[in-house]
C-alpha positions in Angstrom: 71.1 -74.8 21.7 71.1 -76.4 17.8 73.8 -75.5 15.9 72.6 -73.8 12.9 75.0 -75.6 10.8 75.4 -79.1 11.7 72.1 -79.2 13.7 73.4 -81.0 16.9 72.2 -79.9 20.2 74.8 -78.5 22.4 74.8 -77.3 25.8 73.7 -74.2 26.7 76.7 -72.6 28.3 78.9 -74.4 24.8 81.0 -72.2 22.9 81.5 -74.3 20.4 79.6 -77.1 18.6 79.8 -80.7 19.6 79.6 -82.3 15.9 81.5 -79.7 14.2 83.5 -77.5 16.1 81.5 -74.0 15.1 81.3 -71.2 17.0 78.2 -71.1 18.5 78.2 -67.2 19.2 77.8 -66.1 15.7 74.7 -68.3 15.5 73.5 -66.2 18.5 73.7 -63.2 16.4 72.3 -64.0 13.4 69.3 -65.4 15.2 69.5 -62.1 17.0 69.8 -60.1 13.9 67.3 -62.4 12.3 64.6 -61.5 15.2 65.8 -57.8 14.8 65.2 -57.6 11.3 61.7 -59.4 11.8 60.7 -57.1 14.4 61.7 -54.4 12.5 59.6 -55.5 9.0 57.0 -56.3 11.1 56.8 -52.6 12.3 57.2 -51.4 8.9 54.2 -53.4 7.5 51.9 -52.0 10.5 53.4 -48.8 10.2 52.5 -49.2 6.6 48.9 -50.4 6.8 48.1 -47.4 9.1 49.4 -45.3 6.7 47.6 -47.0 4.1 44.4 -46.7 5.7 45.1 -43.2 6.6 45.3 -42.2 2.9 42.3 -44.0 1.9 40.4 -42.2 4.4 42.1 -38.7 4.0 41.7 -39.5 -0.2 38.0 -40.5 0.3 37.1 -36.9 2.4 39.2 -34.8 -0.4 37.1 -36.8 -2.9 33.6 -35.9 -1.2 35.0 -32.2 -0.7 36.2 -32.2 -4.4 32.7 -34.1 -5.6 30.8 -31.1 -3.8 33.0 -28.6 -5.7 32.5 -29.8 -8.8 28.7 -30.3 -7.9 28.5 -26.7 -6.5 30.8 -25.9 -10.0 28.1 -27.2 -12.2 25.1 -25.9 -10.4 26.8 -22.4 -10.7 27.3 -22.5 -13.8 24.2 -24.5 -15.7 21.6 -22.4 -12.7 20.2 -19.1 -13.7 21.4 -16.5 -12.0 18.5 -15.3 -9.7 19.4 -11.5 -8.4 17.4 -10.8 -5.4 16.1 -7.5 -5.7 15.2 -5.4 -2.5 12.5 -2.8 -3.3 13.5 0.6 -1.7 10.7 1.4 1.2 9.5 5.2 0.8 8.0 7.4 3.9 4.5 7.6 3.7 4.7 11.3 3.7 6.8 11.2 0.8 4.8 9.1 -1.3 1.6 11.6 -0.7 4.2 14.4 -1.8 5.3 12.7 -5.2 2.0 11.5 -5.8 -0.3 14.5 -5.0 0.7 16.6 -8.1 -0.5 14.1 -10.1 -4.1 13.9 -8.7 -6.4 15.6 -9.8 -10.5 16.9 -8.8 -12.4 15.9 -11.9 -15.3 18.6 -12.5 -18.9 18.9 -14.2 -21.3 21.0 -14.0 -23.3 18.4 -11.5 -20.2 17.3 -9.1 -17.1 16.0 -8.6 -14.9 13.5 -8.7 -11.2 12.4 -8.5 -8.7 11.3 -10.9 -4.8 10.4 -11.0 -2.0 11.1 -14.3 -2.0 7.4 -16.2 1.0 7.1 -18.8 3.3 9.2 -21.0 0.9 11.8 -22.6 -1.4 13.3 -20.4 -3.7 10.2 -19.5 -6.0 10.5 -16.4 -7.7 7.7 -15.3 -11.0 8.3 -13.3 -14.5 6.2 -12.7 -16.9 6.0 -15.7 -19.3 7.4 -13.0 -17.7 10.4 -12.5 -17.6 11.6 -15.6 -21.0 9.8 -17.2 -22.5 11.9 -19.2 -19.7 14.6 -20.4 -17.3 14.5 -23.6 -15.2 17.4 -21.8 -14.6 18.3 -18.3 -12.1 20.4 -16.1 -9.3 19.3 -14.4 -7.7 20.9 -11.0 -4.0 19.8 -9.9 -2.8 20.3 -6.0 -2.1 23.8 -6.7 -5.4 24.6 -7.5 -4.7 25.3 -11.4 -7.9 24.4 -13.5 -7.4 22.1 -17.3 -9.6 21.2 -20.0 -9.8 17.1 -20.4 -11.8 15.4 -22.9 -13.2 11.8 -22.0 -11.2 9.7 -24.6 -12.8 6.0 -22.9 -15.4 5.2 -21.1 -17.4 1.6 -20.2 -20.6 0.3 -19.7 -19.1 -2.5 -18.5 -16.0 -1.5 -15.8 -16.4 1.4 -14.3 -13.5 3.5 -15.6 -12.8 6.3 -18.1 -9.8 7.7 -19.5 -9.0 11.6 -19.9 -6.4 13.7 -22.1 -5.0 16.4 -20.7 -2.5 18.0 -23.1 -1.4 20.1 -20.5 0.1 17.1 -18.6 1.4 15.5 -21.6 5.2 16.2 -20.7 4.7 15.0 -17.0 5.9 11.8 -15.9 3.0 9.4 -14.8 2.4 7.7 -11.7 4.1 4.3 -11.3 1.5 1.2 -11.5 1.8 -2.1 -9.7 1.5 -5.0 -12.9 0.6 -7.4 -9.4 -1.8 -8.9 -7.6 -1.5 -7.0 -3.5 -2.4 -8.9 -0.7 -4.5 -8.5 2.3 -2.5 -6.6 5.0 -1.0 -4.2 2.4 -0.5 -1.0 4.1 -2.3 1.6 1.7 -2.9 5.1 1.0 -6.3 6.8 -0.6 -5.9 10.4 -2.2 -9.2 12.7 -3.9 -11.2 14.6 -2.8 -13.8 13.5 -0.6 -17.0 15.6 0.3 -14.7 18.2 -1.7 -12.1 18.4 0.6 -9.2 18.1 -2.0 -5.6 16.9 -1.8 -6.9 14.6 1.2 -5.1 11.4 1.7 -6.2 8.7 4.2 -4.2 5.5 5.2 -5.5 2.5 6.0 -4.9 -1.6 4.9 -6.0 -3.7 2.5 -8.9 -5.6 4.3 -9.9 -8.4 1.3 -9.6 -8.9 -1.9 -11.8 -10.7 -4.5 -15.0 -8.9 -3.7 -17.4 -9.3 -7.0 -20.4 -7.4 -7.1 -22.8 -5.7 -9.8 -24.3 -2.1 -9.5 -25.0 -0.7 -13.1 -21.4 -2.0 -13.6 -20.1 -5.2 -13.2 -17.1 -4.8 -10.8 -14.6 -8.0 -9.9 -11.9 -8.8 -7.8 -12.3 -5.9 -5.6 -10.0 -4.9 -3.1 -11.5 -4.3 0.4 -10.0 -1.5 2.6 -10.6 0.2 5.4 -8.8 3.7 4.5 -11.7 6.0 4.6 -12.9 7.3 1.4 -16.6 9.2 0.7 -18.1 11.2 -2.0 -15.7 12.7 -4.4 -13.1 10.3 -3.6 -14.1 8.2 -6.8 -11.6 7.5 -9.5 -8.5 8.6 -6.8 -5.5 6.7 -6.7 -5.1 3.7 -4.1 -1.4 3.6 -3.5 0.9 0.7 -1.7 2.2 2.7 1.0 5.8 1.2 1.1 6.5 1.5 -3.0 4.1 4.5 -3.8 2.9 2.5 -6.8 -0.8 2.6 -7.9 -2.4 -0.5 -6.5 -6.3 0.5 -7.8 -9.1 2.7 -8.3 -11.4 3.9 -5.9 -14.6 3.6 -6.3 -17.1 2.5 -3.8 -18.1 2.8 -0.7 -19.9 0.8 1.7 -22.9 2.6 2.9 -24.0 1.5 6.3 -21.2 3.2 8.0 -18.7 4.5 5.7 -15.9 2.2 7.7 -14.6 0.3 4.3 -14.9 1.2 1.1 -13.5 -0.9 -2.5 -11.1 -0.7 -5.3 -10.8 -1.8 -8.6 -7.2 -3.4 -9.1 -5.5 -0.9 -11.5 -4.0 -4.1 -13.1 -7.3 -5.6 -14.5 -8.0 -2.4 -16.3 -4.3 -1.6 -18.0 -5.5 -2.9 -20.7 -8.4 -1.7 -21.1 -7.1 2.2 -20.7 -3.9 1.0 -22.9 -6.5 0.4 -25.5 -8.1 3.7 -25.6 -4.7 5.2 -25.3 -4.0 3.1 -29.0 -7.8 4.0 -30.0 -9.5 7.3 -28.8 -13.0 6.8 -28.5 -15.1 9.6 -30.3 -17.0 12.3 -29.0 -20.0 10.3 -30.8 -18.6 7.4 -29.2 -18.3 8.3 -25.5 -22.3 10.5 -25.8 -23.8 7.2 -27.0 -23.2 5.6 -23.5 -24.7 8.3 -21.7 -27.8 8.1 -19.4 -27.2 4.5 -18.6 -26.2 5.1 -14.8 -29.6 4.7 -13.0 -30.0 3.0 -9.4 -28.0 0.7 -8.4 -28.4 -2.0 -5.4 -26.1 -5.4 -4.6 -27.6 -8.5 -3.8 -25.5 -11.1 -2.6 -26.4 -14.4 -4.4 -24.0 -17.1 -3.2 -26.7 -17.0 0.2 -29.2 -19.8 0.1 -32.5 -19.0 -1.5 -34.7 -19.6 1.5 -32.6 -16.8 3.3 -33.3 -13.2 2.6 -29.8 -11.1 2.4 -29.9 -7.7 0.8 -26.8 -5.2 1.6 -27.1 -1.3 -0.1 -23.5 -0.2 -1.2 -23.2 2.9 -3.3 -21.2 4.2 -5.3 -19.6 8.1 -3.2 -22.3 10.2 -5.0 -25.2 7.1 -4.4 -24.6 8.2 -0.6 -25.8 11.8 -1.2 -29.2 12.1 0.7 -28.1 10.3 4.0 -26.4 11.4 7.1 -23.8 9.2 8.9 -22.9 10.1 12.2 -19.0 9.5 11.6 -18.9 11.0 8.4 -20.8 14.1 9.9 -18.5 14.4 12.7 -15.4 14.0 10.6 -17.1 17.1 8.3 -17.3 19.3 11.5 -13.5 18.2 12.9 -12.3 19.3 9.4 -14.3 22.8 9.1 -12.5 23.6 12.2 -9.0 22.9 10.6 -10.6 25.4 7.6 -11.8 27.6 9.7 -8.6 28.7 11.4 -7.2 28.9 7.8 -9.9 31.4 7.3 -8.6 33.0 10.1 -4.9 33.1 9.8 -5.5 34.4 5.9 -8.2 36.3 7.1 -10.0 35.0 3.9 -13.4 33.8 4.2 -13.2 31.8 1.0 -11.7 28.7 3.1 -15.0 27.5 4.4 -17.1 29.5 2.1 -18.7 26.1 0.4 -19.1 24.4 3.9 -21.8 26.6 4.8 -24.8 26.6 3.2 -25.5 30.1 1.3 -27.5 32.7 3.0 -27.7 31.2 5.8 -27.4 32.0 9.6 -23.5 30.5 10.1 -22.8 31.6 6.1 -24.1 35.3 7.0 -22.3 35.8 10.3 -19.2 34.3 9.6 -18.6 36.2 6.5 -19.4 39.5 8.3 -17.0 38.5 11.3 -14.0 37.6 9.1 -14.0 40.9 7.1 -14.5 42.9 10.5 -11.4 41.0 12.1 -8.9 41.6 8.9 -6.2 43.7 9.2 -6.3 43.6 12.9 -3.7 41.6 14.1 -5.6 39.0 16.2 -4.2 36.0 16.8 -6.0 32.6 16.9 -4.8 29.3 18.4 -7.2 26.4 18.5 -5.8 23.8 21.5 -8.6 21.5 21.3 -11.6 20.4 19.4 -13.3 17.4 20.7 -16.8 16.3 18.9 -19.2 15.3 22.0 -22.6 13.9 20.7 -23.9 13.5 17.1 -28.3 13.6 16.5 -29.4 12.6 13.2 -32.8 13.6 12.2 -34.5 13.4 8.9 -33.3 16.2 7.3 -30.2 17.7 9.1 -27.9 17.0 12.2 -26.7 18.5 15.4 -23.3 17.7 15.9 -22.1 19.4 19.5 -18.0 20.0 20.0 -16.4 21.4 22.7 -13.6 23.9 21.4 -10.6 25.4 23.3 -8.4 28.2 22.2 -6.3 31.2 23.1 -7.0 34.2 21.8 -4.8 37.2 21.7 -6.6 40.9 20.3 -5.3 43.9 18.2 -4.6 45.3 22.2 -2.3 41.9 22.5 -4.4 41.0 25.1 -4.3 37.3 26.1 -8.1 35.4 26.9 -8.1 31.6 27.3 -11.7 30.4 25.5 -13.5 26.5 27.0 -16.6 26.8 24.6 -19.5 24.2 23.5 -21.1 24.3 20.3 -23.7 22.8 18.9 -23.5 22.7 14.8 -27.2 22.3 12.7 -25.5 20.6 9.4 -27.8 19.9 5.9 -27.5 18.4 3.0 -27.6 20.3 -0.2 -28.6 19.7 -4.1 -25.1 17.9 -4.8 -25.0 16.1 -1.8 -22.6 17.7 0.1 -22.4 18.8 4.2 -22.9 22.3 4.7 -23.7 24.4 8.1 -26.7 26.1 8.7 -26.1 27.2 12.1 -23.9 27.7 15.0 -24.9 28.0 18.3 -22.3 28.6 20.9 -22.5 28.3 24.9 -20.1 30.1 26.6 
């Protein structure tokens, strides 16, 4: 061992120094304390370094978190506020109730049409084609309650007219959807088709952008497949989930009645807001009359050395010509009249489906007046159209009809029966029955 004084090397076991006689012990300590104290800074600078690089990391994560909360901060408050709004989804039969008050059968003295309440004031918005012709018509709500309208707007062009109805002018109008709908929109079709009114059929929206010309030039049609036929022109085509109206129904495809088309209400909101600003004259609207000829579609964008001709019509185009769905849907729904007849024992609820003087018109106003007042009881069970013929000028359209039956005795009888119905055309174009033949 050195002594740390003098520096001479002693013996290990010494207890003093050689050269100067110092205790050699203390030296032990010191060096002792000295590797103490060395060990111990030592463990305070790693200790210290761990803690330094703890921090750094720790401050660098609270600086990203804090970085993204400012960030977020900003963006919060420099960003628009954008409120998601969740249009409220209606039953369908809901929308039919609300909306069927304001639709309305448009009349003349040579047919029919339809028509729906169009802004604050009495407004009714209908197809030029209905109304072609006329300066005033008659209006009939749901209830059945009859209105004078005069035609305030009518094109040449679109095929739409507006109506004023002052006895509408407090009621609120139907809401109107400012947007373009897509295919696959679940819609609804109210008028009156074949005369049948307050009818509503539901369907999709099957295309859109259809352009065609026939008399009128009509653009960016909507396609559907709710069924609509004569008399359903100028209704109301509804999105079935906001009850808003979507467009104006106004044509129908002719080789099987499966699709018809609507004009999107939005393209012609301006044209009906500016009749609404300027009324047309009576002078006006009679100068446009006798316009509305024949009308055929010819599809242009084919090649010229290919020959493509398709007939569309507009609902009253389609009188003179039997369709063997549209004839069979007639006789389903005279049934549904017919027990109305019966129940109100009133024979005025399939009076205008049978053709006047006739065989089926004859009997079946003698046997409702016999059966009133008696008590009898009616309850069709089944009525199941089993073959459609089309000829030239009528059809036989054969059901099969079951019902119980309980007389002014309250006896019960159980009735299987096949019928075969001989259905015309008249003047108007309309289905009405000539005959009923029935095999027991």
């Amino acid at each position: 061992m050195y002594c740390s004084k003098c520096g001479v090397k002693n013996e290990g076991k010494a207890n003093f120094c050689a050269g100067c006689g110092e205790s050699l012990k203390a030296n032990k300590n010191g060096v002792k304390g000295i590797l103490i104290a060395g060990i111990v800074f030592f463990l305070l600078v790693l200790a210290g370094v761990g803690y330094g690089f703890k921090e750094l990391v720790f401050t660098q994560e609270e600086k990203a978190v804090e970085v993204e909360k400012v960030s977020t901060k900003n963006e919060t408050a420099t960003a628009p506020a954008k409120a998601k709004i969740k249009v409220k989804e209606k039953d369908k039969t809901q929308v039919i109730q609300e909306t069927m008050p304001k639709v309305f059968t448009i009349l003349t003295e040579e047919g029919l049409g339809s028509g729906f309440l169009y802004g604050q004031g009495g407004y009714i918005v209908t197809n030029a084609h209905v109304v072609a012709g006329y300066t005033d018509v008659i209006v009939r709500n749901s209830a059945g309650k009859e209105s004078n309208a005069k035609v305030i707007g009518i094109s040449d062009h679109s095929d739409v007219a507006l109506l004023l109805s002052k006895d509408y002018a407090q009621v609120k109008p139907l809401p109107i959807e400012t947007e373009d709908s897509i295919i696959g929109t679940e819609v609804i079709a109210l008028g009156s088709p074949q005369g049948f009114e307050n009818s509503a059929s539901i369907g999709y929206l099957t295309g859109i952008n259809r352009d065609m010309e026939l008399g009128f030039i009509y653009e960016h049609l909507y396609q559907i497949d709710a069924q609509i036929d004569k008399g359903s022109s100028g209704g109301p085509l509804l999105d079935a989930k906001t009850g808003k109206v979507i467009g104006i129904n106004s044509l129908i495809y002719t080789k099987n009645n499966l699709f018809g088309f609507s004009i999107p209400m939005n393209s012609m909101a301006g044209l009906v807001d500016s009749w609404i600003s300027n009324p047309m004259s009576d002078h006006q609207v009679a100068s446009l009359f006798g316009i509305y000829d024949e009308y055929t579609y010819s599809d242009e964008s084919v090649s010229e050395d290919t020959t493509y001709e398709e007939d569309y019509s507009e609902d009253e185009w389609n009188y003179y010509s039997f369709d063997e769905e549209s004839v069979a849907s007639f006789i389903i729904t005279f049934r549904e009249y017919y027990e109305m007849a019966l129940d109100a024992e009133d024979f005025y609820w399939i009076e205008d489906m049978l053709e006047p003087n006739s065989i089926a018109y004859d009997d079946l106003d003698v046997y409702i007046q016999d059966i009133a007042g008696q008590g009898m009881t009616f309850d069709f069970t089944n009525n199941t159209v089993t073959n459609v013929e089309i000829y030239d000028d009528y059809a036989l359209v054969s059901t099969n009809e079951e019902f119980d039956f309980i007389n002014a005795a309250g006896e019960y009888t159980y009735y299987n029966r096949d019928k075969v119905y001989t259905v015309v055309i008249n003047e108007s174009g309309y289905y009405q029955i000539t005959d009923i033949e029935i095999y027991e």
